[in-house]
Backbone and ligand atoms as CSV (ligand in chain L), in Angstrom:
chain,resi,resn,atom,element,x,y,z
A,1,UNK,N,N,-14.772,-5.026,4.283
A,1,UNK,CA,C,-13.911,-4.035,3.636
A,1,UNK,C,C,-12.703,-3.733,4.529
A,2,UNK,N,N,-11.607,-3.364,3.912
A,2,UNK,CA,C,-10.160,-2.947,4.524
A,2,UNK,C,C,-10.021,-1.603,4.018
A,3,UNK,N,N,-9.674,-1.004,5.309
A,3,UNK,CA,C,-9.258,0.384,4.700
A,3,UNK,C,C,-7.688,0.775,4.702
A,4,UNK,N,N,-7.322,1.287,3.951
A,4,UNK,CA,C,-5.774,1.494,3.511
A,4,UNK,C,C,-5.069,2.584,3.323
A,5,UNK,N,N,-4.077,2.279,4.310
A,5,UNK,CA,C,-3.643,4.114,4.572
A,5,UNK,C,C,-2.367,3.956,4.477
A,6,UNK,N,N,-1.265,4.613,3.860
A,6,UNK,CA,C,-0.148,5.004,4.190
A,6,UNK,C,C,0.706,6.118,4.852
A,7,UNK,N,N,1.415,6.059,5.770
A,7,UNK,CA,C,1.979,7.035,6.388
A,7,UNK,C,C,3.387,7.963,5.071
A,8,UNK,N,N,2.746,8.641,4.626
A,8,UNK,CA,C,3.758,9.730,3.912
A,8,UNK,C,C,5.149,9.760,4.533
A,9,UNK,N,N,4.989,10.309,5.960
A,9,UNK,CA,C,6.017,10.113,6.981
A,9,UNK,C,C,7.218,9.292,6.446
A,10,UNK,N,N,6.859,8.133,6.873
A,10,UNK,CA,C,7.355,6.288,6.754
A,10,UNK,C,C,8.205,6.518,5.403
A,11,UNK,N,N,7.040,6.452,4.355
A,11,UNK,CA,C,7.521,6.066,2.817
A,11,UNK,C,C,8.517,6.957,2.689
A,12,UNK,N,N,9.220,5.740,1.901
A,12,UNK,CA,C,10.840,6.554,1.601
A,12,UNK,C,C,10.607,5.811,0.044
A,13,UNK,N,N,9.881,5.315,-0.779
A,13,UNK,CA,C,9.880,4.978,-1.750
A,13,UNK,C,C,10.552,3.807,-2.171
A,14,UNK,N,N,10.420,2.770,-1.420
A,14,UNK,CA,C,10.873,1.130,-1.958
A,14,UNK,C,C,10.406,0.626,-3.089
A,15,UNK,N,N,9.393,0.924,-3.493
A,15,UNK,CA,C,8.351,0.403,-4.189
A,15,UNK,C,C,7.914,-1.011,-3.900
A,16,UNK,N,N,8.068,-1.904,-2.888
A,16,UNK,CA,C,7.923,-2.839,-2.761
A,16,UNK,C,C,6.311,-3.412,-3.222
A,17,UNK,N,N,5.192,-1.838,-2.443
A,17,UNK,CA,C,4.028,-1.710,-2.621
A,17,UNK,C,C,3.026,-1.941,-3.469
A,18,UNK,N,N,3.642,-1.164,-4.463
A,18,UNK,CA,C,3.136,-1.032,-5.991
A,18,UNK,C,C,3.643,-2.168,-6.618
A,19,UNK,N,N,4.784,-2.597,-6.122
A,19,UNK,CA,C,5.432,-4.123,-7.493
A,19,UNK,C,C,4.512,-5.308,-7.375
A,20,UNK,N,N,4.547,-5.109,-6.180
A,20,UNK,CA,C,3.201,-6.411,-5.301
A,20,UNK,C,C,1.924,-6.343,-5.641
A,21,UNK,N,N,1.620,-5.164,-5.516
A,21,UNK,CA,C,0.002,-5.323,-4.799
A,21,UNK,C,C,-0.398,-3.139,-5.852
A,22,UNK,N,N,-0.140,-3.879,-7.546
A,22,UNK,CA,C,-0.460,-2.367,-8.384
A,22,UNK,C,C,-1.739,-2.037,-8.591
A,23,UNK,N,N,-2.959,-3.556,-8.062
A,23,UNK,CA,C,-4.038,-2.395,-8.043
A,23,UNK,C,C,-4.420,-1.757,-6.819
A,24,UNK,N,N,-3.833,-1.737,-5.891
A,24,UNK,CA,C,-3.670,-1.261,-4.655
A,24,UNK,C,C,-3.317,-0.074,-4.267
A,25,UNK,N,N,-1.978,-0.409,-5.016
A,25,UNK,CA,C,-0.907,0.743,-4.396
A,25,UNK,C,C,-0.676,1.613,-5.817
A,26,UNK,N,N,-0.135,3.003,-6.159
A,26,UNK,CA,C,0.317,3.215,-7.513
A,26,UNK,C,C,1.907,4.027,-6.506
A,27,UNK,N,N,2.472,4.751,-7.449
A,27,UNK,CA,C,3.739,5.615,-6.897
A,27,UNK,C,C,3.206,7.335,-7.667
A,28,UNK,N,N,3.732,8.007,-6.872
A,28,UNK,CA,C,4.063,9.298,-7.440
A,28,UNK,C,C,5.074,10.138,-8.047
A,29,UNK,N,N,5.183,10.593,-8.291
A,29,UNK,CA,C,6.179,11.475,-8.949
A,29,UNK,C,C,7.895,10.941,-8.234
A,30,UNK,N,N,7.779,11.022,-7.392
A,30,UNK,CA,C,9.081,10.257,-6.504
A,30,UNK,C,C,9.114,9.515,-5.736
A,31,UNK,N,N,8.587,8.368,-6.374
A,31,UNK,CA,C,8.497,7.085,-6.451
A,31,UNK,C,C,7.786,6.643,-4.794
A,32,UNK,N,N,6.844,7.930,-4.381
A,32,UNK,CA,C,6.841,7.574,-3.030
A,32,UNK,C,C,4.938,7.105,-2.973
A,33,UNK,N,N,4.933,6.164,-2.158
A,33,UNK,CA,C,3.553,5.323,-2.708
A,33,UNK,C,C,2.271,6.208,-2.411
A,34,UNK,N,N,0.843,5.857,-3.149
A,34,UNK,CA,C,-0.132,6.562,-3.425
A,34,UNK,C,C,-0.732,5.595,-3.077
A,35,UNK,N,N,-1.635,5.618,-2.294
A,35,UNK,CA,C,-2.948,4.627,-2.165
A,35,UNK,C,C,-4.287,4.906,-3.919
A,36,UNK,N,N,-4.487,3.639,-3.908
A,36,UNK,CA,C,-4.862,3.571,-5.283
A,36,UNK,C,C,-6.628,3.219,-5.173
A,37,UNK,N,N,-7.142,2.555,-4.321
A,37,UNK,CA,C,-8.172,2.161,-3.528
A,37,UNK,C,C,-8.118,2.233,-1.577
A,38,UNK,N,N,-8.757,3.097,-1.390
A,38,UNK,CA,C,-8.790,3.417,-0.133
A,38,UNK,C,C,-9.504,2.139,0.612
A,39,UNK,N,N,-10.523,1.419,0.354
A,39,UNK,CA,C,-11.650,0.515,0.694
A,39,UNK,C,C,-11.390,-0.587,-0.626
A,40,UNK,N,N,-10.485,-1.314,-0.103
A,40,UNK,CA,C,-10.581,-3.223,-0.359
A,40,UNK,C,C,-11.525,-3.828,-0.199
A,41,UNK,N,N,-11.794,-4.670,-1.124
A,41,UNK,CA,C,-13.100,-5.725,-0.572
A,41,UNK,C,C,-11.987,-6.938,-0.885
A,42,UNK,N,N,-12.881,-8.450,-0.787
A,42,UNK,CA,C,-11.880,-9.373,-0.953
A,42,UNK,C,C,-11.171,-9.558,-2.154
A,43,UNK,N,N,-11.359,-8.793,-3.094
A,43,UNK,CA,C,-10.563,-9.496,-3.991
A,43,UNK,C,C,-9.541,-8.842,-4.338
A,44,UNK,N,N,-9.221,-7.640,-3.670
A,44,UNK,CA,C,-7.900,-7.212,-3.626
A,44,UNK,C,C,-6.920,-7.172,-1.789
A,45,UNK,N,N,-8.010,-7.992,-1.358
A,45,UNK,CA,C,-6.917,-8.291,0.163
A,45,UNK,C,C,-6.219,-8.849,0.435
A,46,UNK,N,N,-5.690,-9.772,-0.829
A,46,UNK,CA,C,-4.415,-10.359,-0.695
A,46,UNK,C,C,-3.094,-9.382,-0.897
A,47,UNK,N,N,-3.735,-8.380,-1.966
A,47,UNK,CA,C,-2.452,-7.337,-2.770
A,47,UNK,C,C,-2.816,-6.581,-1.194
A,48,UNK,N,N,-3.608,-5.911,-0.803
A,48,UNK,CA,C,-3.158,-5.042,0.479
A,48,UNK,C,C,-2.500,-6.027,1.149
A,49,UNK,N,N,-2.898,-6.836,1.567
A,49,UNK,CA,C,-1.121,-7.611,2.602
A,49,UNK,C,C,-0.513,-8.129,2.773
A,50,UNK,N,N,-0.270,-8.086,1.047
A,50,UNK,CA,C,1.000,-7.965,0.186
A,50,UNK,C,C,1.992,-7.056,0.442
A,51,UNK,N,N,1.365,-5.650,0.572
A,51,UNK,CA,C,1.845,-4.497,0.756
A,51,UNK,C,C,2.464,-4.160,2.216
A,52,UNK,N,N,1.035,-4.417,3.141
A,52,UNK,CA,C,1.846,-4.253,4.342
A,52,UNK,C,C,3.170,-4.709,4.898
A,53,UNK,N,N,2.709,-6.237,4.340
A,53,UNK,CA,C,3.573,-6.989,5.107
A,53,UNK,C,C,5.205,-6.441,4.196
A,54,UNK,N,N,5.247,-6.356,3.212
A,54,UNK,CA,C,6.313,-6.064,2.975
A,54,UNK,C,C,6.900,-4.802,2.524
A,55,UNK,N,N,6.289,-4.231,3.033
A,55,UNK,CA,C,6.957,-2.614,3.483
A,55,UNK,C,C,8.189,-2.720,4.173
A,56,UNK,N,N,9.360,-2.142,4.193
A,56,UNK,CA,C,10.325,-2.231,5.065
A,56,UNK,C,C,9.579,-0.949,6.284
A,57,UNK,N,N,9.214,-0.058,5.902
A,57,UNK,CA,C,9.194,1.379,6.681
A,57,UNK,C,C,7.903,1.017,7.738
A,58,UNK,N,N,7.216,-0.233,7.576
A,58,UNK,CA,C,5.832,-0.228,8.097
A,58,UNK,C,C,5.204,0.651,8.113
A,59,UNK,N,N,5.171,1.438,6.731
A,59,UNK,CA,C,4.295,2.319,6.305
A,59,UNK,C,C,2.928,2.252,6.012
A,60,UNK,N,N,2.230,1.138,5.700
A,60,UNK,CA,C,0.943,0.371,5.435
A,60,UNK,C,C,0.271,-0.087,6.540
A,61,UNK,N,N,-0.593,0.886,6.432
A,61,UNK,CA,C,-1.604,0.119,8.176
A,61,UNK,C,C,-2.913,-0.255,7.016
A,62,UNK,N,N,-3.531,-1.200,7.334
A,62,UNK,CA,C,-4.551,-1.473,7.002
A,62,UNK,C,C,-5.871,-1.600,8.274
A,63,UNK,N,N,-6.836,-0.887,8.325
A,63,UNK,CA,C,-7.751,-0.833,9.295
A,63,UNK,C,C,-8.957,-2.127,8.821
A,64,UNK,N,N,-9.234,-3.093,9.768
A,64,UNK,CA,C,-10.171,-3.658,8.904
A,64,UNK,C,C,-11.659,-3.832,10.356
L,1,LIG,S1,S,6.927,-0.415,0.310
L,1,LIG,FE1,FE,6.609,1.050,1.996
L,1,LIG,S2,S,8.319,2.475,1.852
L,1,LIG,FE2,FE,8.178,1.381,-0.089
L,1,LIG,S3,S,6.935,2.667,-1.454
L,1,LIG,FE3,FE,5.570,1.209,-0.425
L,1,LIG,S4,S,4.840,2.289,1.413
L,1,LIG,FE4,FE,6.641,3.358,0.681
């Protein structure tokens, strides 16, 4: 399992997150990302780092 966290901080709302990797990630109200599954198993660990990796803010840590 991967655990998936975003820094609020970071996010400035790219959506890069959610376009990539939507069962992952969702957005909120201003467009700033929501973790959607906290605990990945494999079949969504490609969409988590999907996400990380293309965050501009390196807002996406994934703990695994
Ligand atoms: S890609 Fe990064 S900055 Fe953009 S919405 Fe996702 S977490 Fe936020």
């Amino acid at each position: 399992m991967i655990r998936v966290c975003v820094d609020a901080d970071r996010c400035v709302g790219h959506g890069r997150c959610y376009t990539l990797a939507p069962d992952v990630f969702d957005a909120d109200e201003f467009g700033h990302s929501v973790v959607r599954v906290e605990e990945v198993g494999s079949e969504l660990e490609a969409q988590a780092v999907a996400g990380e990796q293309n965050c501009p803010e390196q807002a996406i840590t994934l703990f695994r």
